[in-house]
C-alpha positions in Angstrom: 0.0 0.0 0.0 1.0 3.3 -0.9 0.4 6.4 1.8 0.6 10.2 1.9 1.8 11.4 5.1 4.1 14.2 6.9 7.7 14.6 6.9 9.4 13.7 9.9 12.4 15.1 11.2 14.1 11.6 11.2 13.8 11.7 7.6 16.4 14.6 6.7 19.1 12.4 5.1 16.3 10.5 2.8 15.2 14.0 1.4 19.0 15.4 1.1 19.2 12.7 -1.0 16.4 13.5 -3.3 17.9 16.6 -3.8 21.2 15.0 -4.9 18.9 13.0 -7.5 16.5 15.6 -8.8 19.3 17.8 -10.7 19.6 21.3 -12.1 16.0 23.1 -11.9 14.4 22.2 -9.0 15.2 25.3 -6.7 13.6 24.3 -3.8 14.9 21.1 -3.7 18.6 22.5 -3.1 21.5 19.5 -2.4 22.3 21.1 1.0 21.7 19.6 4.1 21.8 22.5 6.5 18.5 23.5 4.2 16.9 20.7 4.4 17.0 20.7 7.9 15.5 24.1 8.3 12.6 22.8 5.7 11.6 19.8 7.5 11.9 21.8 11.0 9.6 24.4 9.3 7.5 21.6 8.2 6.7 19.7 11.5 6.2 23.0 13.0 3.8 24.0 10.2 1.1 20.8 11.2 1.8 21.7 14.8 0.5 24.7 13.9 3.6 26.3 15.6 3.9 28.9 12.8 2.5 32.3 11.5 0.0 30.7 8.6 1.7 32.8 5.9 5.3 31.7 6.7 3.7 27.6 7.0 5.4 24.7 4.7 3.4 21.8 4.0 6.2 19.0 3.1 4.7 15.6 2.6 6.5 11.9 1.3 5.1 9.0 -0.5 5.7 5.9 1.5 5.5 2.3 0.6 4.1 0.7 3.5 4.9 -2.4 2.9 9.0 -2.1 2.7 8.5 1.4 4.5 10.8 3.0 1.9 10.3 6.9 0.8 9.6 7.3 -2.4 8.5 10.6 -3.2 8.2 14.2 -2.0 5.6 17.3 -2.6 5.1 20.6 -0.9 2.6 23.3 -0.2 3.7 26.6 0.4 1.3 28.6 2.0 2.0 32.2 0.7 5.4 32.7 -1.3 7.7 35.7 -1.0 7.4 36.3 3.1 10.3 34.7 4.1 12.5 34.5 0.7 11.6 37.8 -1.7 9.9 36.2 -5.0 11.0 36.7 -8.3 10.2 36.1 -11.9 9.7 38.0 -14.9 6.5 39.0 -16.5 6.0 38.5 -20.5 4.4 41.3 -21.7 3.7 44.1 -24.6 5.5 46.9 -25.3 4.4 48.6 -28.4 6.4 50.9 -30.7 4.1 52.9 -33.4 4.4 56.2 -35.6 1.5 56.8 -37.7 3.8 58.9 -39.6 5.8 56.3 -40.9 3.3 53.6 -41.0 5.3 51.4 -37.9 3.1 49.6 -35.3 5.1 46.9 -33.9 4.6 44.9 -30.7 7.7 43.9 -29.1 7.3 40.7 -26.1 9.0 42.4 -23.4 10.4 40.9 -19.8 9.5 42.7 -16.8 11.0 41.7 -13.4 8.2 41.2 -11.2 7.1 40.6 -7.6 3.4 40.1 -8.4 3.1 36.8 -7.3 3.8 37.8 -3.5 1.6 36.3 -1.2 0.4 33.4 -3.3 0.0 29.8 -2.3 2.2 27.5 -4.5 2.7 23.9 -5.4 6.2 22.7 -5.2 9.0 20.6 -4.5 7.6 17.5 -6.1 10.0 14.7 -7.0 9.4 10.8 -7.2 12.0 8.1 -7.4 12.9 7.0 -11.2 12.0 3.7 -10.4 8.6 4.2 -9.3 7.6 6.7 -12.1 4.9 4.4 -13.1 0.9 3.3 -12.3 -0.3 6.1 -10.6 2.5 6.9 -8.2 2.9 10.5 -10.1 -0.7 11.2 -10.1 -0.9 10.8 -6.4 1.7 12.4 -4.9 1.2 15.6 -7.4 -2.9 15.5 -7.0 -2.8 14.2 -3.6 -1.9 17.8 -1.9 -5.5 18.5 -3.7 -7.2 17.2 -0.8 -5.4 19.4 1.5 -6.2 22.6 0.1 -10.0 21.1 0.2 -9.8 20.4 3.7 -7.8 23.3 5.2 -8.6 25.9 2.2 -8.6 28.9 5.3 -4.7 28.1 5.8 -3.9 29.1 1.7 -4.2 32.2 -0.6 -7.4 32.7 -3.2 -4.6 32.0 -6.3 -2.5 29.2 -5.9 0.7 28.4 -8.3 3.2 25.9 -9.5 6.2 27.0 -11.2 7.7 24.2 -14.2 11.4 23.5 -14.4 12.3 25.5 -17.4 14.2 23.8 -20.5 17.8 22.5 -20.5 19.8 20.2 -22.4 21.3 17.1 -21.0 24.2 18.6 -19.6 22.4 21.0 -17.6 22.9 24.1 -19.7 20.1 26.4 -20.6 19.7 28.5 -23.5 17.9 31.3 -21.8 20.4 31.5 -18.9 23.7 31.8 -21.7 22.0 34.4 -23.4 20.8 36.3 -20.5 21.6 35.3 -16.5 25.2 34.3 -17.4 26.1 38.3 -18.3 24.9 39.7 -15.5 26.1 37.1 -12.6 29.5 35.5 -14.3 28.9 31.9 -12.9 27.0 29.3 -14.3 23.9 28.3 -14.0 23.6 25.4 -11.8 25.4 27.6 -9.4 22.6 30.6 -9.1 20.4 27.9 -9.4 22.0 26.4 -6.3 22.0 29.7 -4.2 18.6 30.8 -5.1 17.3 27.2 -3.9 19.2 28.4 -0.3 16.9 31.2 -0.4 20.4 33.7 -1.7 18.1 35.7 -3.7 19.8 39.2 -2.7 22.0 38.8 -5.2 19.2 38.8 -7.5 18.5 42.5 -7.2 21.8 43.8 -6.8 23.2 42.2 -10.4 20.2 41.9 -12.3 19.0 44.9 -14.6 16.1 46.8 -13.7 14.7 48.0 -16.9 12.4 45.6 -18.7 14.5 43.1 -21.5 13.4 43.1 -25.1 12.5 39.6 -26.5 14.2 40.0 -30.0 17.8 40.8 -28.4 18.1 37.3 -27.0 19.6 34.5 -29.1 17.1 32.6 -31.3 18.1 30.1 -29.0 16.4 31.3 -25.9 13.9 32.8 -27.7 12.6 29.4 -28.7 12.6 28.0 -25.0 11.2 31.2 -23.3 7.9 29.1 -21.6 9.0 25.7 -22.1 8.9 22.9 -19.6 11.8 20.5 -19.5 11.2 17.6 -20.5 10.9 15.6 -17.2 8.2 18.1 -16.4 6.1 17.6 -19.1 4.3 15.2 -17.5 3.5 17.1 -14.2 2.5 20.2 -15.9 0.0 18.3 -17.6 -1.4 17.2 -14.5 -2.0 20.3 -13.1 -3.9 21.7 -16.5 -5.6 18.7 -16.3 -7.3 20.5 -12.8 -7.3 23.6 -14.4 -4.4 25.4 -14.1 -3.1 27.6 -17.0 -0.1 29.1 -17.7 -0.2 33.3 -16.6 2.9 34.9 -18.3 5.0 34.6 -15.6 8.6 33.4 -16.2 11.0 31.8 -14.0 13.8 34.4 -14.5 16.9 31.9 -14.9 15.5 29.5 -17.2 12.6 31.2 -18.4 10.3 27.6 -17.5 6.3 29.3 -17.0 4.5 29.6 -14.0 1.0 27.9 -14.0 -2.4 29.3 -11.8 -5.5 28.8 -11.0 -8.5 29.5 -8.3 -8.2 27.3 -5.0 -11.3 27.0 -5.2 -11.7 26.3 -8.8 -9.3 23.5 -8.7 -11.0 20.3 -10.4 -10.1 18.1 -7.4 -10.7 20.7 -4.4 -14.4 21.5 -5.9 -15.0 17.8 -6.5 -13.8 16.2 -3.2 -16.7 15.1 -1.0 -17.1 13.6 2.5 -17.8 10.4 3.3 -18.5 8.3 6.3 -16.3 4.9 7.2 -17.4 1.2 7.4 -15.0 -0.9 8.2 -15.3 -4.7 6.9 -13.0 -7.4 6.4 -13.6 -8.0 2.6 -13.8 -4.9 0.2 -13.0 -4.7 -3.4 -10.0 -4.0 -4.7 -8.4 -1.4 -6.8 -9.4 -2.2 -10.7 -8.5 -1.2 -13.9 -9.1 1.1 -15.6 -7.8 3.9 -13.9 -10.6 5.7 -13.1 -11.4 3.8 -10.7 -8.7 4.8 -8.4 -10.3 7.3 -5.3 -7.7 9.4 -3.1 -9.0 9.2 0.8 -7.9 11.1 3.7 -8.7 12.0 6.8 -9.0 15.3 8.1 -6.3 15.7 10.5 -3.6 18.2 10.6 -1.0 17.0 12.5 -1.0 13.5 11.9 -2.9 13.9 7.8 -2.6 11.2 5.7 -3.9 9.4 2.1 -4.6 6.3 0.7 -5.7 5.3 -2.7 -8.8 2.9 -2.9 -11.0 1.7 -5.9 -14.4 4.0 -6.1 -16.2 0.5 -5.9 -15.5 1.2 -2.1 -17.9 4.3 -2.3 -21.9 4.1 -1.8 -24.0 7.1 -1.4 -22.1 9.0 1.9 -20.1 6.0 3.1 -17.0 4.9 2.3 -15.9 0.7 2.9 -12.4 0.2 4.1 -10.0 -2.6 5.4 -9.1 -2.6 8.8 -5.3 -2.3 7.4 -6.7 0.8 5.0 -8.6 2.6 8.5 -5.5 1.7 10.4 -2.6 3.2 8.0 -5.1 6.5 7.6 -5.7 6.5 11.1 -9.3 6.2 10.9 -12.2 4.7 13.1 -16.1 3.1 12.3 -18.0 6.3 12.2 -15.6 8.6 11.2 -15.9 11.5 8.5 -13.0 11.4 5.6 -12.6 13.5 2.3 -12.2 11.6 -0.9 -12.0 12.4 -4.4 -11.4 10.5 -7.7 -7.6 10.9 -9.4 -8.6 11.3 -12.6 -11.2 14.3 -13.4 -13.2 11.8 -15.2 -14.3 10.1 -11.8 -17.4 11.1 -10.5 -19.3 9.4 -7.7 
């Protein structure tokens, strides 16, 4: 069985080690352990609810019960750009006309933005290559759906997810050599590095405030300005698949687009419903196809936790569980749980 739970402090070195595996990109996943430290202790604090709610961090890991190995790892920020100012760039319009010559031409223009302040964001997800299969992905990305359904007060009215931006197979990106690299002189796994430490000072000090015209970058970066890497491809369709959409904001060292939507216009938090438990030895199983497969959790903060379960479990407002599936989400006959079906083709 396959469960959604908390972050534990115990569980520092299996996360540093994630961020050895995940690569260049995935800025707040940084390879350094002091950080992850200070992530996880924000973390555990955060379902204590030992926190101010806008500085809270919401890290949870994919665990495979039965070998009780880690697997993956997803986050909620609550609101972005409190502790760590938050940058990007914003694509826009600037237009250059004279009516005496007969020139109207719009120019797509970078703007280096804070807009995004104070949102809630989607991040830090990363699942073992080995176990990028089934649904494994699915779950640990849609999973966090459930708890923005359950504690929406704790989050912002917009909630984001920026996508690892494009780079070739040795870690270089185009946007970054025709751009980042003249105004910081290192390379860019290394600003990449520091901004995932939260070093973003250097950010304002070096890079240029005025807004950067589209057509004096190399066709190069032109050509990858909103482009996903390809590892990513997959979770960014997921998250359009709930309905978020891409909002011309730009990751400003590899140009990879930031993706919004409505909490409360999020496929899986306006679809999740409650249900009560039953508990009985024999219940069906998970079946193909896949839209059978239900998340469940219950509605705990401190100790929250998800399970997957086929909707053949599911009649009218009650829900049929295992006493191994009520145990591992720490439920009991009678009580109230929040479900909702992975795919947005499931409805009850």
């Amino acid at each position: 069985m396959y469960l959604i739970r908390p972050i534990v402090s115990e569980e520092t070195e299996v996360l540093f080690k994630m961020a050895q595996e995940s690569g260049v990109g995935v800025t707040t996943l940084p390879a350094n352990y002091d950080r992850m430290m200070a992530k996880i202790s924000r973390s555990v604090k955060s379902f204590a609810d030992q926190v101010e709610q806008k500085d809270a961090l919401y890290l949870f890991v994919l665990e495979d019960t039965q070998s009780g190995n880690i697997i993956g790892i997803s986050a909620i920020e609550s609101q972005i750009g409190h502790q760590d100012v938050w940058y990007n760039y914003r694509l826009g319009n600037t237009v250059h006309a004279s009516q005496e010559l007969g020139v109207h031409k719009q120019i797509a223009t970078l703007f280096l933005s804070n807009d995004q302040t104070g949102m809630s964001e989607l991040c830090t997800l990363y699942l073992k290559p080995q176990y990028r299969k089934g649904m494994n992905g699915r779950f640990l990305s849609k999973s966090r759906y459930l708890f923005l359904a359950e504690f929406s007060e704790r989050f912002s009215e917009y909630v984001i997810a920026e996508m690892r931006g494009f780079s070739d197979e040795q870690g270089h990106s185009p946007f970054w050599e025709s751009l980042g690299r003249h105004f910081f002189s290192m390379e860019f796994r290394k600003a990449d590095y520091l901004t995932g430490l939260g070093n973003k000072a250097f950010i304002a000090e070096l890079m240029p405030k005025y807004p950067i015209y589209v057509p004096f970058l190399s066709p190069e970066a032109q050509a990858v300005i909103g482009r996903v890497h390809e590892n990513t491809e997959p979770a960014l369709a997921l998250l359009e698949q709930e309905g978020f959409r891409k909002n011309n904001y730009l990751d400003i060292f590899d140009a990879g687009p930031s993706v919004q939507c409505r909490l409360r216009e999020i496929r899986a938090v306006r679809a999740s419903r409650l249900f009560r438990v039953k508990i009985r030895t024999e219940v069906a199983a998970i079946k193909e196809p896949k839209l059978d497969t239900v998340m469940v959790c219950n509605r705990q903060l401190a100790d929250w936790r998800v399970i997957t379960c086929s909707r053949f479990n599911f009649t009218n407002d009650q829900v049929t569980l295992t006493p191994e599936q009520a145990d591992v989400l720490g439920v009991g006959e009678g009580d109230v749980v929040r479900a909702v079906g992975i795919s947005p083709e499931h409805k009850f």
